[in-house]
N, C-alpha and C positions, 0 to 999 in steps of 0.2 A: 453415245447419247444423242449424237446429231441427229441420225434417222431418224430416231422417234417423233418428235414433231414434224417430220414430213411423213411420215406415217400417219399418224394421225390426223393430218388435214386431208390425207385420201379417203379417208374413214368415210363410207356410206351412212349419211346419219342415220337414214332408216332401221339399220343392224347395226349400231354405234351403240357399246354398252357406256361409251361419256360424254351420254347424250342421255341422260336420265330423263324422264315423263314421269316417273312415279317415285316413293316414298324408297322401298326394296333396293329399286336400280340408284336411288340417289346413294343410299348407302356405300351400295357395292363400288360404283362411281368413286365416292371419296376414298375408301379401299383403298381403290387402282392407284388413284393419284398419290396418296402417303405414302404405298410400297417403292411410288415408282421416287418420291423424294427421300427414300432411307436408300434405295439401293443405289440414288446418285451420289448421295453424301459417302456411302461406303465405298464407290466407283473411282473418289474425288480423293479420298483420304490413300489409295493404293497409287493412286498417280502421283501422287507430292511425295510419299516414301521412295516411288520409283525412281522418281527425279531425285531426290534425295541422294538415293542410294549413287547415284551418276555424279553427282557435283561432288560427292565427297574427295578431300584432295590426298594428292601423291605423296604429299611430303610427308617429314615428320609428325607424330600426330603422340600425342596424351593416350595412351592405352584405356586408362583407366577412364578420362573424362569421357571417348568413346564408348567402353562399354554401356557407362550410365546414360549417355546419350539413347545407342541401341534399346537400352530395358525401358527408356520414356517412349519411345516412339513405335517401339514394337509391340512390346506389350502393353504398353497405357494407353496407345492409339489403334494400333493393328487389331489387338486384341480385347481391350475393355472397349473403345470404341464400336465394334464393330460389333462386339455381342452384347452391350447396351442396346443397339439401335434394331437387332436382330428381335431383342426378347422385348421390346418396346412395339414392333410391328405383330409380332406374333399375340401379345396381348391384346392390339388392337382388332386384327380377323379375328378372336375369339370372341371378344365383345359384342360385333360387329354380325359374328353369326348367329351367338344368341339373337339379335334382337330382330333375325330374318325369321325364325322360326315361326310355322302358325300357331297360333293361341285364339280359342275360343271368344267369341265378342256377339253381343247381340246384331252390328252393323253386317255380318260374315255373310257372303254370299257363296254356296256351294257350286262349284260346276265339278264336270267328269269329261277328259279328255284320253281317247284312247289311239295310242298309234297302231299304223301299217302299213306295211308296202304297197303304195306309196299314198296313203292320206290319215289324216286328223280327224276321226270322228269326235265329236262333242254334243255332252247332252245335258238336261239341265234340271237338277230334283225339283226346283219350283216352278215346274213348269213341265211335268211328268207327259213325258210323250214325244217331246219337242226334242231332233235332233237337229244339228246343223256338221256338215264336211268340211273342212279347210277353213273356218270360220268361227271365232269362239265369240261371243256377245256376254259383253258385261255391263255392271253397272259402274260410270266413272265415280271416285272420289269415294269408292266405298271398298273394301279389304276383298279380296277374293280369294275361296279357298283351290286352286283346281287338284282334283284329286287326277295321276297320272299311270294307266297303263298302257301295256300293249298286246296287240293278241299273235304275236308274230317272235320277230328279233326284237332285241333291246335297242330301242331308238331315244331320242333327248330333245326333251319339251325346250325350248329355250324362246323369249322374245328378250330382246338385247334394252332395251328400255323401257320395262316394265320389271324384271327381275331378274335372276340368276339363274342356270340351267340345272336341271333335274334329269335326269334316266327314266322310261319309261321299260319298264321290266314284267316281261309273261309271267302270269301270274300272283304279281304283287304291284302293292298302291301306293304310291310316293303322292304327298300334297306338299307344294307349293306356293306358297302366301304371295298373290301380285295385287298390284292397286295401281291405278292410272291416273294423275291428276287432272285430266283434261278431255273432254269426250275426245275422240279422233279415233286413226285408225293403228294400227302398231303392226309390223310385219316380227312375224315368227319363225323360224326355221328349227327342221331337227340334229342338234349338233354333234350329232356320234354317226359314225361312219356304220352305216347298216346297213349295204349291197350299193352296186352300181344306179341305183335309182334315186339314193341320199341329198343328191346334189339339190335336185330341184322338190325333196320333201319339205314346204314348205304351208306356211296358213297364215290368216291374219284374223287379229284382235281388233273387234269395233268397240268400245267403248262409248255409252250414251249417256244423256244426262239424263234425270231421274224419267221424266214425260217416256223418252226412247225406251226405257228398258221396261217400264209396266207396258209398252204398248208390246214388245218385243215377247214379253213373255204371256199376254193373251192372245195372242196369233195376229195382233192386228198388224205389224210388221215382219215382212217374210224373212 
């Protein structure tokens, strides 16, 4: 368990998925962190039976008061413990995913992002005509739908703080729900290994405030 927070502090916050910007990633964020505090406690409970099990002594010992020791600690900790905290996380990523799902809203901004070797074409229905490469433009503080393919191999929409990753798959449409709370810029990458070019298929998300994004989408900004 040590590493991990020196892990984490190497974390690039730019592609740091706990490093939330928006709503989505805040989610997934809290996620990370509750799996990673059930699998410490599970981590912590097999290290105190292990030592446990070690100090137990040589000598004569009560058979019986042993065994019932054994059936507390094995099974009321090893086991009810352990799948309490199991079915208690799993309830939560189910909850957790419902509430990523997109759902129709009057605020919903459509975009369409399509991969390939090796770029991000995006384009924009409220603003028919208008494409942009490696560069997706939203409006901040307001739900986005981006609908996701590709015209090639199966590659994977992902910005690490804005939301969770998605497949982009030939011939069918994945939408994933992002939102940003803050105008800026958000780097993206595609997180599925899909030829020796993968490494550097990447794009970035500008996010504007309201002024930016009508100007963006009557050509007055390029």
């Amino acid at each position: 368990m040590v590493p991990t927070p020196l892990a984490l502090a190497g974390c690039e916050e730019r592609l740091s998925a706990v490093h939330p910007a928006g709503p989505a990633a805040d989610l997934i964020a809290t996620l990370w962190w509750t799996m990673l505090a059930g699998a410490a406690a599970i981590f912590l409970l097999v290290v105190v039976l292990l030592v446990l099990a070690f100090r137990r002594g040589e000598g004569p010992s009560d058979a019986g008061a042993d065994r019932q020791r054994e059936m507390v600690w094995v099974k009321g900790f090893g086991l009810g413990f352990t799948m309490t905290v199991l079915a208690a996380l799993t309830a939560w990523g189910l909850w957790i995913g419902e509430r990523l799902l997109p759902r129709p809203g009057p605020d919903v901004v459509a975009v369409e992002a399509e991969g390939r070797q090796w770029s991000w074409r995006f384009s924009y229905p409220d603003a028919p005509g208008r494409t942009t490469e490696n560069t997706l433009h939203i409006p901040a503080q307001r739900p986005i739908d981006v609908r996701i393919t590709s015209t090639d191999v199966i590659h994977s929409f992902w910005v690490p703080r804005l939301a969770g990753k998605l497949d982009a798959i030939p011939g069918h449409v994945n939408v994933l729900r992002v939102e940003a709370w803050e105008p800026g810029e958000y780097a993206g990458v595609s997180g599925e290994f899909s030829g020796t070019g993968y490494r550097t298929h990447g794009f970035t998300v500008i996010a504007h405030d309201a002024a930016g994004w009508d100007a963006f989408l009557t050509g007055e900004m390029p």
